[in-house]
PyMOL Python script that loads the backbone (N, CA, C, O; Angstrom):
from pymol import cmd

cmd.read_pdbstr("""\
ATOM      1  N   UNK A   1      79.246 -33.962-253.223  1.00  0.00           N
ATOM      2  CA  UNK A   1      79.940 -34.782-252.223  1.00  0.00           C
ATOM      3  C   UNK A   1      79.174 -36.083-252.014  1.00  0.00           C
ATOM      4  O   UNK A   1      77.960 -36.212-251.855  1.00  0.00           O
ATOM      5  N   UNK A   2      80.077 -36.984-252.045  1.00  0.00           N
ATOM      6  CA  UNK A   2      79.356 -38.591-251.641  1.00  0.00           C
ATOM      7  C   UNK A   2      79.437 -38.591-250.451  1.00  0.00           C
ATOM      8  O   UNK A   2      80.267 -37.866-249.902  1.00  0.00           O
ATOM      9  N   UNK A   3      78.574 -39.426-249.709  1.00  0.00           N
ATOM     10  CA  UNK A   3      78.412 -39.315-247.913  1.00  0.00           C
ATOM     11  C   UNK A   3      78.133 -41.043-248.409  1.00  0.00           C
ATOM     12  O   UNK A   3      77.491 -41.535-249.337  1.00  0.00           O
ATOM     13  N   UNK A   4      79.030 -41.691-247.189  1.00  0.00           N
ATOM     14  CA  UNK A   4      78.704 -43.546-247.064  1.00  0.00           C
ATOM     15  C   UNK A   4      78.067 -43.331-245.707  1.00  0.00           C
ATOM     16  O   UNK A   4      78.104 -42.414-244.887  1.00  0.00           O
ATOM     17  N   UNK A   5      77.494 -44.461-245.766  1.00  0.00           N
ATOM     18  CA  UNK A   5      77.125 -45.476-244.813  1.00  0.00           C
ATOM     19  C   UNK A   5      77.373 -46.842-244.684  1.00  0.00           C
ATOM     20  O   UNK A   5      78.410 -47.346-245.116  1.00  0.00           O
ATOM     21  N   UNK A   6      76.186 -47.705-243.919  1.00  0.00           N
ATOM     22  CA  UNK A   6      76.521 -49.142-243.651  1.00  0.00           C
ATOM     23  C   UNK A   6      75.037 -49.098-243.965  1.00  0.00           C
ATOM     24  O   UNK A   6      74.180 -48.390-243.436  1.00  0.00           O
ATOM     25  N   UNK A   7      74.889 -50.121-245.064  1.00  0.00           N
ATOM     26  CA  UNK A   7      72.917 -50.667-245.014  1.00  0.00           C
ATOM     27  C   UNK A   7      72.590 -51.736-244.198  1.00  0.00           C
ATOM     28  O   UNK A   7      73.654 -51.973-243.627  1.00  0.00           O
ATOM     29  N   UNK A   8      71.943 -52.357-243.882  1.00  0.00           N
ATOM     30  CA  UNK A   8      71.792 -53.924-243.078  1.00  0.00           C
ATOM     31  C   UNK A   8      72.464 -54.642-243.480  1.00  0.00           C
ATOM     32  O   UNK A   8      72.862 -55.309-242.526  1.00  0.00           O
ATOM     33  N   UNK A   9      73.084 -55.122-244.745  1.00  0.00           N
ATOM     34  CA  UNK A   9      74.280 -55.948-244.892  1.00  0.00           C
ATOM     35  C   UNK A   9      76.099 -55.611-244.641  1.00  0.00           C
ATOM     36  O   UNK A   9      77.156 -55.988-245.148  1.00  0.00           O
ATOM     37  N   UNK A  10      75.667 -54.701-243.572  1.00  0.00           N
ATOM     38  CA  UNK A  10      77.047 -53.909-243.680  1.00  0.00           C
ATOM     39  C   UNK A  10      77.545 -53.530-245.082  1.00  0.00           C
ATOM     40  O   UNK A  10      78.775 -53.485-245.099  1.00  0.00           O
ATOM     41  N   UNK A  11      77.036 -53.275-246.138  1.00  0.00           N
ATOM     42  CA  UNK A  11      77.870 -52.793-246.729  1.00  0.00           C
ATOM     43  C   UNK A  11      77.676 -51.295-247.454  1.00  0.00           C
ATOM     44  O   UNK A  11      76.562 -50.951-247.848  1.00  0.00           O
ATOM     45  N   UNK A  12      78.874 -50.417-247.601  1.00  0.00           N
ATOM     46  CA  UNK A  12      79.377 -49.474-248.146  1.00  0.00           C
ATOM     47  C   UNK A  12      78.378 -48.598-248.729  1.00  0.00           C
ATOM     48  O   UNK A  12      78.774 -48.386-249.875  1.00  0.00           O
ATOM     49  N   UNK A  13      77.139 -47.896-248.509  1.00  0.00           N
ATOM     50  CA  UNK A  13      76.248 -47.041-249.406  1.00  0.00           C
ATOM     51  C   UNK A  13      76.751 -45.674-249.761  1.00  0.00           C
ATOM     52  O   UNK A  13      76.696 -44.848-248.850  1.00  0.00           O
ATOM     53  N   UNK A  14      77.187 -45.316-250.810  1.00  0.00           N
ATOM     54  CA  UNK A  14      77.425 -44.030-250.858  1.00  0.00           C
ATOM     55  C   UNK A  14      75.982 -43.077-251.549  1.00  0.00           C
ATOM     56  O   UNK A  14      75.486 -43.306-252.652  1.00  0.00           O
ATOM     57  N   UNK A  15      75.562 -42.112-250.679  1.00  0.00           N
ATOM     58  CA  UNK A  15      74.451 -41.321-251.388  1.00  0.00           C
ATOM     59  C   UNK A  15      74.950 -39.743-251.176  1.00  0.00           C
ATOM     60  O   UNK A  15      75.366 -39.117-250.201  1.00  0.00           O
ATOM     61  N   UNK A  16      74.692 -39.396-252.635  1.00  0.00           N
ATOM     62  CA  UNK A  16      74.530 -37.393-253.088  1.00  0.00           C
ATOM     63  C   UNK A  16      74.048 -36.973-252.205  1.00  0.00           C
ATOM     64  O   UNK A  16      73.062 -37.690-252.378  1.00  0.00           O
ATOM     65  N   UNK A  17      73.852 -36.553-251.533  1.00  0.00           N
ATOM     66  CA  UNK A  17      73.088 -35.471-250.170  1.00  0.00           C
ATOM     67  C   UNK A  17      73.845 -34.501-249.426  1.00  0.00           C
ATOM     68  O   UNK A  17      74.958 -34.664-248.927  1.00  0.00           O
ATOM     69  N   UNK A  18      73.146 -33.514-249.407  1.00  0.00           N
ATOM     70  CA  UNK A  18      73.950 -32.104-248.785  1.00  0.00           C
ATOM     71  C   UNK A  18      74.060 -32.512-246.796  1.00  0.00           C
ATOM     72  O   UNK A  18      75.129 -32.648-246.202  1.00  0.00           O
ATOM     73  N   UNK A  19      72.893 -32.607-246.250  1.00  0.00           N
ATOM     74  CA  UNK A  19      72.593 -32.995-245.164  1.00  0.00           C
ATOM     75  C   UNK A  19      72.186 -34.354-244.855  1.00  0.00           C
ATOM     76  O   UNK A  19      71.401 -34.979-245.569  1.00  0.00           O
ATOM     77  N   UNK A  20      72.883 -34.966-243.453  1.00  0.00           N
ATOM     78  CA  UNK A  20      72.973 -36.245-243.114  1.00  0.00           C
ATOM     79  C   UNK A  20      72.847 -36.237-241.886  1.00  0.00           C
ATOM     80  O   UNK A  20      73.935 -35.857-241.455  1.00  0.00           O
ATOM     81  N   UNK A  21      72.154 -36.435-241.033  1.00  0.00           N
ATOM     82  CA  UNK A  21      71.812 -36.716-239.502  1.00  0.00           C
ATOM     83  C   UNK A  21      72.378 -38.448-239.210  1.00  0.00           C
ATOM     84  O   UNK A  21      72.011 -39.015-238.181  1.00  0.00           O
ATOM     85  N   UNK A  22      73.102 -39.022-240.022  1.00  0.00           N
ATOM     86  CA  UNK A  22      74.046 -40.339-240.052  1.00  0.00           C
ATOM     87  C   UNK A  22      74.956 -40.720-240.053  1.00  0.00           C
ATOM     88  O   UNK A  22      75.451 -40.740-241.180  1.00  0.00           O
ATOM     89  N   UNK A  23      75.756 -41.223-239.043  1.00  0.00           N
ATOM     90  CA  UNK A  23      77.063 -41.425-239.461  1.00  0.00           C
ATOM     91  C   UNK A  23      77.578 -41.191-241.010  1.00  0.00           C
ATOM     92  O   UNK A  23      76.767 -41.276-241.933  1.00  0.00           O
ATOM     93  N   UNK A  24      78.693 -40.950-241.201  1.00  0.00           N
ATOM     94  CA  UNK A  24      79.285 -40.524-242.597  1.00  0.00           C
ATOM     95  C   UNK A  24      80.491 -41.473-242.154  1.00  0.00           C
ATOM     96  O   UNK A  24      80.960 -41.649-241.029  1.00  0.00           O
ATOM     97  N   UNK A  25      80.861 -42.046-243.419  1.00  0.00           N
ATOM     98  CA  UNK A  25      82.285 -42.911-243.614  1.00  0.00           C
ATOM     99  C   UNK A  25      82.996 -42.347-245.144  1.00  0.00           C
ATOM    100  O   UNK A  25      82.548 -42.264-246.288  1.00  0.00           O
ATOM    101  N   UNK A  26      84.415 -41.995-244.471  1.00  0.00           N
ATOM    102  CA  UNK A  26      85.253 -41.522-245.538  1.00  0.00           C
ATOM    103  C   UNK A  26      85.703 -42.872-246.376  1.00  0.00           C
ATOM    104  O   UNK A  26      85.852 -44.039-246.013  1.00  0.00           O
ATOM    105  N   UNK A  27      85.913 -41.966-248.138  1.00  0.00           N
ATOM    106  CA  UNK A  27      85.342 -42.916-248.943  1.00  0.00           C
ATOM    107  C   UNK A  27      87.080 -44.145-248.747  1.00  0.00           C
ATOM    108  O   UNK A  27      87.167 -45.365-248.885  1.00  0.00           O
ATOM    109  N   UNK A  28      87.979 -43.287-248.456  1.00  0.00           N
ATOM    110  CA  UNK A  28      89.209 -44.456-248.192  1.00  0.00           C
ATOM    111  C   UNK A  28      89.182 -45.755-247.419  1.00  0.00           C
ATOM    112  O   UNK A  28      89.746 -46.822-247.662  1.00  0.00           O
ATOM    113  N   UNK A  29      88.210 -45.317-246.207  1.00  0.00           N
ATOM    114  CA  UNK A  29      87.988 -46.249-245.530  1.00  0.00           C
ATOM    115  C   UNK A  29      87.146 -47.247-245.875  1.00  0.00           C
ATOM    116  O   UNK A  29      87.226 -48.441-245.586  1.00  0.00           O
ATOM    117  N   UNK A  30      86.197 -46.581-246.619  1.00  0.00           N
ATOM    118  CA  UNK A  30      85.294 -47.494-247.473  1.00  0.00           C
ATOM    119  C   UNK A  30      86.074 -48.604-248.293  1.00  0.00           C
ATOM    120  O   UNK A  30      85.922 -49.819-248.163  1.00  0.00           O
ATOM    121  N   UNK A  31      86.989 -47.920-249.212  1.00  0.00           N
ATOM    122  CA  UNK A  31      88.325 -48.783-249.963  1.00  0.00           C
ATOM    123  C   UNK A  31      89.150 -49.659-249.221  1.00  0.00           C
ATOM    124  O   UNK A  31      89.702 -50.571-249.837  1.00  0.00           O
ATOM    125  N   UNK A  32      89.307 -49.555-248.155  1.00  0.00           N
ATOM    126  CA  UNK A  32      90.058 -49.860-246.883  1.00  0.00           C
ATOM    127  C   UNK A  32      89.483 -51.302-246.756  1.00  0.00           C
ATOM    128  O   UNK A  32      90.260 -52.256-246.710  1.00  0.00           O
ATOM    129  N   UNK A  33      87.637 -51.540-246.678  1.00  0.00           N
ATOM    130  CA  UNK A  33      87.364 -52.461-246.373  1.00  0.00           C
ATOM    131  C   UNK A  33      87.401 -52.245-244.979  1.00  0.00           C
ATOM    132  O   UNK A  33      87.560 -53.261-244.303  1.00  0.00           O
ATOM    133  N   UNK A  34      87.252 -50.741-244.145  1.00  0.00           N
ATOM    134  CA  UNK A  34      87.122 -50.471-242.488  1.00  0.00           C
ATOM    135  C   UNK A  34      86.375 -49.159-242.693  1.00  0.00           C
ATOM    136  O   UNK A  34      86.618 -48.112-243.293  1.00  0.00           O
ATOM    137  N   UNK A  35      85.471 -49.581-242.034  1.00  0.00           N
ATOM    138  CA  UNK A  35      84.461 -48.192-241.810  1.00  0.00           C
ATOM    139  C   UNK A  35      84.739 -47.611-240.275  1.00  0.00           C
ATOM    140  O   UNK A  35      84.922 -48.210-239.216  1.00  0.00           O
ATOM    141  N   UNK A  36      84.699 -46.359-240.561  1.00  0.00           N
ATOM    142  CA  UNK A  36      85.281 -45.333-239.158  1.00  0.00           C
ATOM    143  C   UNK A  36      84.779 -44.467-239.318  1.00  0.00           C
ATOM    144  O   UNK A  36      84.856 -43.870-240.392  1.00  0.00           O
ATOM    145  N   UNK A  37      83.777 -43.888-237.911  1.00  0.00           N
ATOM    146  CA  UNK A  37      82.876 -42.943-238.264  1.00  0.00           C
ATOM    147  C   UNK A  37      83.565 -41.880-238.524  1.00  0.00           C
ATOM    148  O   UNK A  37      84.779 -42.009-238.363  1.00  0.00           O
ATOM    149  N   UNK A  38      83.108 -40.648-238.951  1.00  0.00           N
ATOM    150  CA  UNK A  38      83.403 -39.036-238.426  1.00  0.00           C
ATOM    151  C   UNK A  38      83.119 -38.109-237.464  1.00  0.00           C
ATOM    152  O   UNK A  38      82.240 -37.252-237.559  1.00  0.00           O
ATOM    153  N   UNK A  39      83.703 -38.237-236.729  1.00  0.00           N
ATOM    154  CA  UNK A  39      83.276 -37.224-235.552  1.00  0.00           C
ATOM    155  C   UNK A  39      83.178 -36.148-235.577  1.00  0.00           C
ATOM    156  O   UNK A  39      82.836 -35.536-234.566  1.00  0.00           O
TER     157      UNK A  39
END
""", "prot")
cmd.dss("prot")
cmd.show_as("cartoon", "prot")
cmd.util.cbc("prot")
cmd.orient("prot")
């Protein structure tokens, strides 16, 4: 599973990792060009 984020340039990081204590952004939204967390 890919898990995104936002790096300091706002943009799009997707990293491999099982566990994430970080916001996660679904990858559509990523495509979207709108990041929306997961609650």
């Amino acid at each position: 599973m890919i898990q995104y984020k936002l790096n300091s340039n706002n943009q799009a990081i997707g990293i491999k990792i099982q566990n994430w204590s970080v916001p996660k952004f679904p990858a559509k939204s990523v495509m979207d060009g709108k990041f929306c967390k997961l609650t």
